[in-house]
C-alpha positions as CSV (number, residue, x, y, z in Angstrom):
1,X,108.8,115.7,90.8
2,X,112.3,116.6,90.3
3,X,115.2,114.2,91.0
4,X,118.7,114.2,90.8
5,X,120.5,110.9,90.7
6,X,124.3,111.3,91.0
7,X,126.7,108.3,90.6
8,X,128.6,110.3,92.9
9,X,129.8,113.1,91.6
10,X,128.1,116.5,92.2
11,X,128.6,118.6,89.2
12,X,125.2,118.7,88.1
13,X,124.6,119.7,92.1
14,X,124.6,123.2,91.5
15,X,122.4,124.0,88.4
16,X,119.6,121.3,89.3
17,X,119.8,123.0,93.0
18,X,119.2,126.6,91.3
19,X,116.8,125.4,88.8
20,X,114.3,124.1,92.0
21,X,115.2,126.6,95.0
22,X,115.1,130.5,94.9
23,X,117.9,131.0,97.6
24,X,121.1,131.9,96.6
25,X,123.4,129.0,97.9
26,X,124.7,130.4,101.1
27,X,121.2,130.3,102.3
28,X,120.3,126.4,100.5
29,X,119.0,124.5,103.4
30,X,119.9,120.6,102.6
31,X,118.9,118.0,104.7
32,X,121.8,115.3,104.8
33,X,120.1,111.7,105.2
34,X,122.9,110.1,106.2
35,X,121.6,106.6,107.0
36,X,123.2,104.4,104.2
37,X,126.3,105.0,105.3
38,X,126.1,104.0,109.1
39,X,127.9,100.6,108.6
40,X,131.4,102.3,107.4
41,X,131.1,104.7,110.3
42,X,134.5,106.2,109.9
43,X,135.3,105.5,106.4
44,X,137.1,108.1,104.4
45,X,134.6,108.3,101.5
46,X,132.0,109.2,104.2
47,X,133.8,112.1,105.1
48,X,134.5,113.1,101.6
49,X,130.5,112.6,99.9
50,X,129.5,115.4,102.8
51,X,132.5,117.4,102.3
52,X,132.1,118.0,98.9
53,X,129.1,118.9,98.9
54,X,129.6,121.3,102.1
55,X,132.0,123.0,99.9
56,X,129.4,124.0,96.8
57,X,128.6,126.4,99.5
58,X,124.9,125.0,101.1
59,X,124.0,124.8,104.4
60,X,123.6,121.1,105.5
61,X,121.8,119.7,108.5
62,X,122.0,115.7,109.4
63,X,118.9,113.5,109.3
64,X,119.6,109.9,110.4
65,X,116.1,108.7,109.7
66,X,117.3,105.6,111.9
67,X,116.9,108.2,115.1
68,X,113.2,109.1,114.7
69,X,111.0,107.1,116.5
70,X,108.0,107.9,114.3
71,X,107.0,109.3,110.9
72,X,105.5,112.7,112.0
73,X,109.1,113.4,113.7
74,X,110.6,112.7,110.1
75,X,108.4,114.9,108.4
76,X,108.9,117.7,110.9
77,X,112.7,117.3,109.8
78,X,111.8,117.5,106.2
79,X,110.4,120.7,107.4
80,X,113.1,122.9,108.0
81,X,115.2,122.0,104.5
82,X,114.7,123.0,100.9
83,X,116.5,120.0,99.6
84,X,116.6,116.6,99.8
85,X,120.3,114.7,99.5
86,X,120.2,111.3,100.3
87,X,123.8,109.9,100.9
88,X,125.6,107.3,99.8
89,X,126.6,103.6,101.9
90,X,124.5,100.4,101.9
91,X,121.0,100.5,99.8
92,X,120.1,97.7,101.9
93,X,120.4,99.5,105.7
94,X,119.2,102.6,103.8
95,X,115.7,101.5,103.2
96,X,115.5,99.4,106.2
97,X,116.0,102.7,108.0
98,X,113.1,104.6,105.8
99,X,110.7,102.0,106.6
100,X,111.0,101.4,110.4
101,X,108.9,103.8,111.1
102,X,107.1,105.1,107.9
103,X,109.6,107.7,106.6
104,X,109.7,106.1,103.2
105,X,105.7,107.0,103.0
106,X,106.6,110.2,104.1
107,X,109.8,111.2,101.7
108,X,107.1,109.6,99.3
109,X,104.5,112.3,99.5
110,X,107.3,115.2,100.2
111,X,108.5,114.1,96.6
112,X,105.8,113.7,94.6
113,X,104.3,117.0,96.2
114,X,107.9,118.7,95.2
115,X,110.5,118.7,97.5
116,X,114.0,118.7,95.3
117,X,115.8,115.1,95.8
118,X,119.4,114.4,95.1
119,X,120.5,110.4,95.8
120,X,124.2,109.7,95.5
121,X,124.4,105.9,94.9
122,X,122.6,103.9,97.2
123,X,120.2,107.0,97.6
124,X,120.1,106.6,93.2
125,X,118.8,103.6,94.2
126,X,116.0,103.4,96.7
127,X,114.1,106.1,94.3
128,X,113.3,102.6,91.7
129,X,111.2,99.9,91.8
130,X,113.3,97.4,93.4
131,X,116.5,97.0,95.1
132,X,117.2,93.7,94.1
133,X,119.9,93.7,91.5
134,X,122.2,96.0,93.7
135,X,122.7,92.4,95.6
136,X,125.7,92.0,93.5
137,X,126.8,95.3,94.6
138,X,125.6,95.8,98.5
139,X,125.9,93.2,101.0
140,X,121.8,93.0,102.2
141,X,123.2,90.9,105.4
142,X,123.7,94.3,106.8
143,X,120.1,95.3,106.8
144,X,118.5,91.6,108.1
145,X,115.1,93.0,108.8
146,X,114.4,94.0,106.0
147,X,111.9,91.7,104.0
148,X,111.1,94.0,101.0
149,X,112.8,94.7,98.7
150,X,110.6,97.3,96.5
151,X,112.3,101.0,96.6
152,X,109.9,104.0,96.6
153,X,109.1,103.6,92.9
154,X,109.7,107.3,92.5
155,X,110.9,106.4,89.2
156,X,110.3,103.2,86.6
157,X,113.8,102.2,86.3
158,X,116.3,100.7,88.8
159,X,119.6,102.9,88.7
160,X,122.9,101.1,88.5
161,X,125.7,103.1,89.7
162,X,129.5,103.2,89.3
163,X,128.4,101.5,85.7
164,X,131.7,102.6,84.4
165,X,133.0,99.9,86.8
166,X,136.2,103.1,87.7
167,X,135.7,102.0,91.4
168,X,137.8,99.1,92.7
169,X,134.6,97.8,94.7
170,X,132.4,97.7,91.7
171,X,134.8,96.4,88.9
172,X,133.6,96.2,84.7
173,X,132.8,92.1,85.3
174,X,130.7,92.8,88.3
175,X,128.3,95.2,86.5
176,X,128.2,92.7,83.6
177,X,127.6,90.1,85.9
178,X,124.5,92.2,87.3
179,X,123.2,93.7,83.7
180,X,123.4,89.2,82.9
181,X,121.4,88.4,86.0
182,X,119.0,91.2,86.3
183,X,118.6,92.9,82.9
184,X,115.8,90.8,81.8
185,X,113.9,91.2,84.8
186,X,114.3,94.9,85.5
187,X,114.5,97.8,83.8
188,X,118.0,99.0,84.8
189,X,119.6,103.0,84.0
190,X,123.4,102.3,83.8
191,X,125.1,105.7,85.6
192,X,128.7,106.3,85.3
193,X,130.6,108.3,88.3
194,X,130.8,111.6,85.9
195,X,126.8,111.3,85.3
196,X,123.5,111.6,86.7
197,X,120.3,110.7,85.6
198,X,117.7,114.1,85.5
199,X,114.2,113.3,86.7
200,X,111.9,116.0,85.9
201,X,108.4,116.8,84.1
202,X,109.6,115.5,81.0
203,X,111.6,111.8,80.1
204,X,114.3,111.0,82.3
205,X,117.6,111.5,81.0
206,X,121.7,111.4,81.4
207,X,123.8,114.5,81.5
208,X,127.4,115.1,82.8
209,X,128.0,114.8,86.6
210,X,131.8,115.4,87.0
């Protein structure tokens, strides 16, 4: 498997991308779940998380996973892209959106058989064991059918983003109020917003996301 989990920033975007796909990056086909970030439908971050990564030069294609009406459609998507980036928004309406109709099985398998995947954020998140501890973070109101809380378990840890607490959402108390509650019950990856954490063949590990 080979994962890249930003916290948002893309600078390690580029040489993870080259690393996995033989294209140049005009030719990059990156499939642009987009689902976490239906509830701020207009929000400026939105608009900037896509545009920055538009402007490393790939070519993007939306996939709301929300729209597919069953698995196979999802996995015909998956299809036509040689990347994987999965957006940031709520964790919460992200993975109820994945499981609706099975696409979580799917982006599963399309993992694990080695399709490149880059999360920003909530996307970080849903590749863990459990979504829990980003209660503190994500309001899980906003996703009210979803009972379970297990992520895809892509990876053994649960990723905490914005751990430098820089954002005004996500200040320094709240992420020491989350590492207090949860720390002893899962395994939890602090990730500031100039890292990501590097899943590949060998131990996961931080490098410099600017």
């Amino acid at each position: 498997m080979n994962l890249l989990l930003l916290s948002p920033g893309v600078g390690a975007v580029p040489d993870f991308i080259a690393e996995h796909v033989a294209h140049p990056a005009p030719a990059v086909r990156i499939g642009y779940l987009n689902d976490a970030a239906s509830p701020y439908a207009g929000a400026e971050f939105v608009a900037a998380e896509r545009a920055q990564l538009s402007d490393l030069g790939y070519v993007l294609t939306d996939i709301t996973a929300a729209d597919f009406g069953d698995a196979g459609a999802f996995a015909s998507a998956l299809d036509g892209v040689d990347v994987l980036y999965v957006a940031g928004g709520n964790t919460f309406v992200l993975l109820a959106a994945l499981r609706r109709h099975g696409a979580d099985a799917v982006l599963v398998d399309r993992v694990r058989a080695g399709l490149p995947y880059i999360g920003s954020s909530a996307g970080s998140v849903i590749t863990g064991p459990s979504i829990e501890p980003i209660s503190l973070m994500d309001d899980p109101s906003a996703a009210p059918d979803l009972a379970d809380r297990s992520g895809l378990g892509l990876v053994e840890t649960v990723v905490i983003p914005h751990a430098d607490g820089a954002l005004p959402p996500y200040p320094p108390a709240l992420i020491a109020q989350l590492k207090d509650t949860y720390g002893s019950d899962y395994p939890l990856t602090c990730v500031n917003d100039d890292q990501a954490l590097l899943v590949e063949s060998e131990t996961p590990r931080l490098i410099s996301s600017p």
